[in-house]
Structures are given as structure tokens and as C-alpha cells.
N, C-alpha and C positions, 0 to 999 in steps of 0.2 A: 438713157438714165438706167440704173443700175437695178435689177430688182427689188432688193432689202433698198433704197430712196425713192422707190416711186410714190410721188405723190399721191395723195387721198384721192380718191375717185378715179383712178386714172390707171390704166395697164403696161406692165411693164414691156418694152420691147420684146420681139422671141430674139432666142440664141441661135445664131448663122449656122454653128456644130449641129444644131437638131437634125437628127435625119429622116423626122416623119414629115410626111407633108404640110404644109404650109395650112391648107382647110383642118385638117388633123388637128395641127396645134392650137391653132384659132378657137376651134372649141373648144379642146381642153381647158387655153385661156380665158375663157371666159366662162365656163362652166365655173370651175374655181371662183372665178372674183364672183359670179352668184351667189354660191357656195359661200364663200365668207363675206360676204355682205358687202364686199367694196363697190356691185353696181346692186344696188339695193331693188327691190318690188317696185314698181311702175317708173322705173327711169328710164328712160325713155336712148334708147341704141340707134345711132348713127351711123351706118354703114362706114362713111365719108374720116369719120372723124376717128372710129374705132381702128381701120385700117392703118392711119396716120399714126395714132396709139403706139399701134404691131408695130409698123414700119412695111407695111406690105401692103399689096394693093387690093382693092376691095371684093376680087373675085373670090377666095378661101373666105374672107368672111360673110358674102355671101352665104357660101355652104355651110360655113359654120352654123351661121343663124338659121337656115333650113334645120340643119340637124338640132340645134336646141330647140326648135316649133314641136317636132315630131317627139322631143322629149317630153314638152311641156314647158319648159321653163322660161320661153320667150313667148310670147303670143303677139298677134298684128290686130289693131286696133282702126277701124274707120277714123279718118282723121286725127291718129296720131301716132300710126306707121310701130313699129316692133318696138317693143317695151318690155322691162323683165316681166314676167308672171304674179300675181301675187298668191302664195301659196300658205294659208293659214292653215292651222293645228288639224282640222280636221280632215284636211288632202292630208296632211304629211301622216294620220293616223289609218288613211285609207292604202295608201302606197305601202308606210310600213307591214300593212297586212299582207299585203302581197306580195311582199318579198321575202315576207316569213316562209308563207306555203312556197315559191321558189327555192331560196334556199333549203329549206325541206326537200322538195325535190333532185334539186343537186346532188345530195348530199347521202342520199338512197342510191341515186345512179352512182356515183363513187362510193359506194360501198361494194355495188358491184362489180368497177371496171379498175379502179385503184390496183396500180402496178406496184410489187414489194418498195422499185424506187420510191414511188411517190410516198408511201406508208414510211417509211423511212426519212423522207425528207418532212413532213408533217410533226411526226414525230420531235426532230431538231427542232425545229419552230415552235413547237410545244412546251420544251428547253429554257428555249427564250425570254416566251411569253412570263415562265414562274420564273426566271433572272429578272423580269422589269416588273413582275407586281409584287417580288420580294423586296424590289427597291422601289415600289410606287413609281416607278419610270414612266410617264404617257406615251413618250416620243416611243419610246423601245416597244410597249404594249400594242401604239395600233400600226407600228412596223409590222410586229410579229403577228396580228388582226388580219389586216389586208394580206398578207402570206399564206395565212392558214387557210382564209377564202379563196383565192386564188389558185390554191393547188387541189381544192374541194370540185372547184370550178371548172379547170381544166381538163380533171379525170374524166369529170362526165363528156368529153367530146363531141357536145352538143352545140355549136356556134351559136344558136338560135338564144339558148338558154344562157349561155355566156355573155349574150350583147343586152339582152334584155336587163338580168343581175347587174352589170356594168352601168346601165342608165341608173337602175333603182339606186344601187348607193348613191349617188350621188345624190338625191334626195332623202337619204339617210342622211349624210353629212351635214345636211342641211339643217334636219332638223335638230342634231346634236349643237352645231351652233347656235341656233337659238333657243337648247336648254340648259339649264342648270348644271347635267352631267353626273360623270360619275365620280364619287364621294371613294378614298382609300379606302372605306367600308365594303365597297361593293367589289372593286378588284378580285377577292378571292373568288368571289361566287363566280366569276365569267372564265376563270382557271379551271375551276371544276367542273363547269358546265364543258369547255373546253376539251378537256380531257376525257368527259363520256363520250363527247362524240366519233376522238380516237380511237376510243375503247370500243365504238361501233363498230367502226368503219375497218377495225383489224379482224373482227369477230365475223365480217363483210355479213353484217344484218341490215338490210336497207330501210327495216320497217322502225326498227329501233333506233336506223341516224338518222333516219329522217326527224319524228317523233323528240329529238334531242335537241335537234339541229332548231327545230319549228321552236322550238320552247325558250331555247337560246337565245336570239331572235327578239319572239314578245318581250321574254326581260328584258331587256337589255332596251328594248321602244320604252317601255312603263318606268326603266331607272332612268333613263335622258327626258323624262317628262313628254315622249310623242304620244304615247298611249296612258290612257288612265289605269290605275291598280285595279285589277280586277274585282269585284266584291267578296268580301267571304261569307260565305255560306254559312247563318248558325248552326251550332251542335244541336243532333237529337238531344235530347233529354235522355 
């Protein structure tokens, strides 16, 4: 069955072309269908059936579902065997935080290590991003999003910190599914938040992308409703 037809509740086959591993894709696919709600909080994962799903045999989804344990997003239950996670507002408030200070830290080490190419290719992507929130574009936005992370991510040439960031979005993703989101209102603000952080990162001040990077981030949890608005502080008198 065809991807864009696959039934409700159900995972679409992998594609023969794919050239990463079979456990690879496994979890990807199913990360995803977490991810957008197609295998919802305590549904309960069948090796047997899920495979059948894939069209593949139930050894990769084994490791799949090893590698979503150690994410967090499957857990194993006494007498009713792997289940998705249930992950309510206040994990996904906990995670966002720490992906904040992550990304902070990224984003300091690429300030330091960031080669002219990549400052360069950041930059195109920065392009982009004001082409698709001059057009209110989503698709183009968290194209040109996941881009700009990823070339942030890279600089730093830290595997450690790459796989880690890799897990957490994902639980980012999550929680922006189940918020309300971002309003055409808010688009410029994440361009211009956007762009100091370039303006860091070319000035190669780590203290100051980090610090931009962190801020970025909280907003951007507190506009998808993960995080609560901070309080404000009244004025002296």
C-alpha cells in the first residue's frame, strides 16, 4: 500500500530504494508515526505484526524498538509487553529544556569551528527561511529550520552531541503536534531571532550564539504551548 493510502493506524511499507538499513528505517518509521500520533500513548507494539506492517522480518524491529526504549518513547510493561510512552506536557517541558541548553551549546562550539563554507551555506538557508515567512510558507520554513540546525550541528564535530540533538527533536516534534503552533504573527520573530544567531556565529562569539541560540529555543517551546510564558516582572515604581 502506498504511502499517502495507508490506512489509519497502520505503517506504510519501506521503499526497496532505501539504502540505510532495514533497523535504521524501522525506527525512523516509527518514530514518525509516534511523532504524528498514527500509533498513539499506550498502544500497545507487536513485534509480529509491526514487521508484517514494514514488510520485513521482525529482527530490525527488534532494534528498532530497543533504540526507541533508550529514547524513551516505547517503554515495556509487566504483562503488556512494549507500548508507546505516554508523554504529557510536563516531560515534553522537561526535554524542551534540555535541548535548549544543547542547542546552546552547539551553537558556541560552531561558532568556534564553523568553516567559511558552512557560514556561507547557513547563510543561503537564512535566504530561504525570509522567502517562506515572506510567504507564510510552513513547508519551506521548517525545510529551511531543520537545515539551519543541521549545519549548526555538524560544525560542532561532536557525534555525541549530534545523536543526542537527533533524539531530542524528535520529541520537539512531538510536542508541536500536539500544540496549537505558530500563528503568521510569530514567523518574523523566529527570522530575526534567526539571523542574530548568524550574526554570531560570523562574529565567531560563542558566548553570544550560544545565549541566542538558548533564547530561540525557550521561545519558540512557550509559542507551540510546550512551555508556559514566563512571568513578567512588575515595574519599579
Amino acid at each position: 500500500m502506498a504511502a499517502g493510502r495507508t490506512a489509519p493506524g497502520r505503517l506504510a511499507p519501506l521503499a526497496e530504494e532505501d539504502t540505510l538499513s532495514l533497523g535504521e528505517r524501522a525506527y525512523r518509521r516509527l518514530r514518525e508515526s509516534i511523532v504524528q500520533g498514527r500509533l498513539p500513548a499506550g498502544r500497545k507494539i507487536s513485534e509480529r505484526s509491526i514487521a508484517g506492517e514494514l514488510g520485513i522480518s521482525a529482527q530490525p524491529v527488534r532494534e528498532a524498538l530497543r533504540r526507541l526504549e533508550q529514547d524513551g518513547m516505547v517503554v515495556t510493561l509487566p504483562r503488556r509487553g512494549t507500548v508507546v510512552a505516554e508523554m504529557g506536557p510536563a516531560q515534553l517541558g522537561e526535554l524542551g529544556r534540555i535541548r535548549a541548553a544543547l542547542e546552546g551549546v552547539a551553537c558556541a562550539l560552531a561558532a568556534e569551528r564553523m568553516d567559511a563554507e558552512s557560514l556561507a551555506a547557513i547563510a543561503a538557508v537564512l535566504k530561504r527561511m525570509k522567502s517562506g515567512t515572506d510567504a507564510a510558507d510552513h513547508d519551506t520554513i521548517d525545510e529551511a529550520n531543520e537545515e539551519f540546525h543541521a549545519l549548526i550541528h555538524r560544525a560542532t564535530g561532536n557525534l555525541f552531541l549530534i545523536r543526542s540533538l537527533a533524539s531530542l527533536r524528535a520529541y520537539d516534534n512531538l510536542g508541536r503536534h500536539r500544540a496549537v503552533g505558530s500563528t503568521p504573527r510569530d514567523l518574523p520573530k523566529a527570522l530575526v531571532e534567526h539571523r542574530g544567531i548568524v550574526a554570531a556565529l560570523k562574529k565567531r562569539d560563542p558566548a553570544l550564539a550560544e545565549a541566542r541560540m538558548r533564547h530561540h529555543i525557550l521561545r519558540s517551546l512557550v509559542t507551540n504551548g510546550v512551555l508556559p510564558a514566563p512571568e513578567r516582572k512588575p515595574r519599579r515604581p
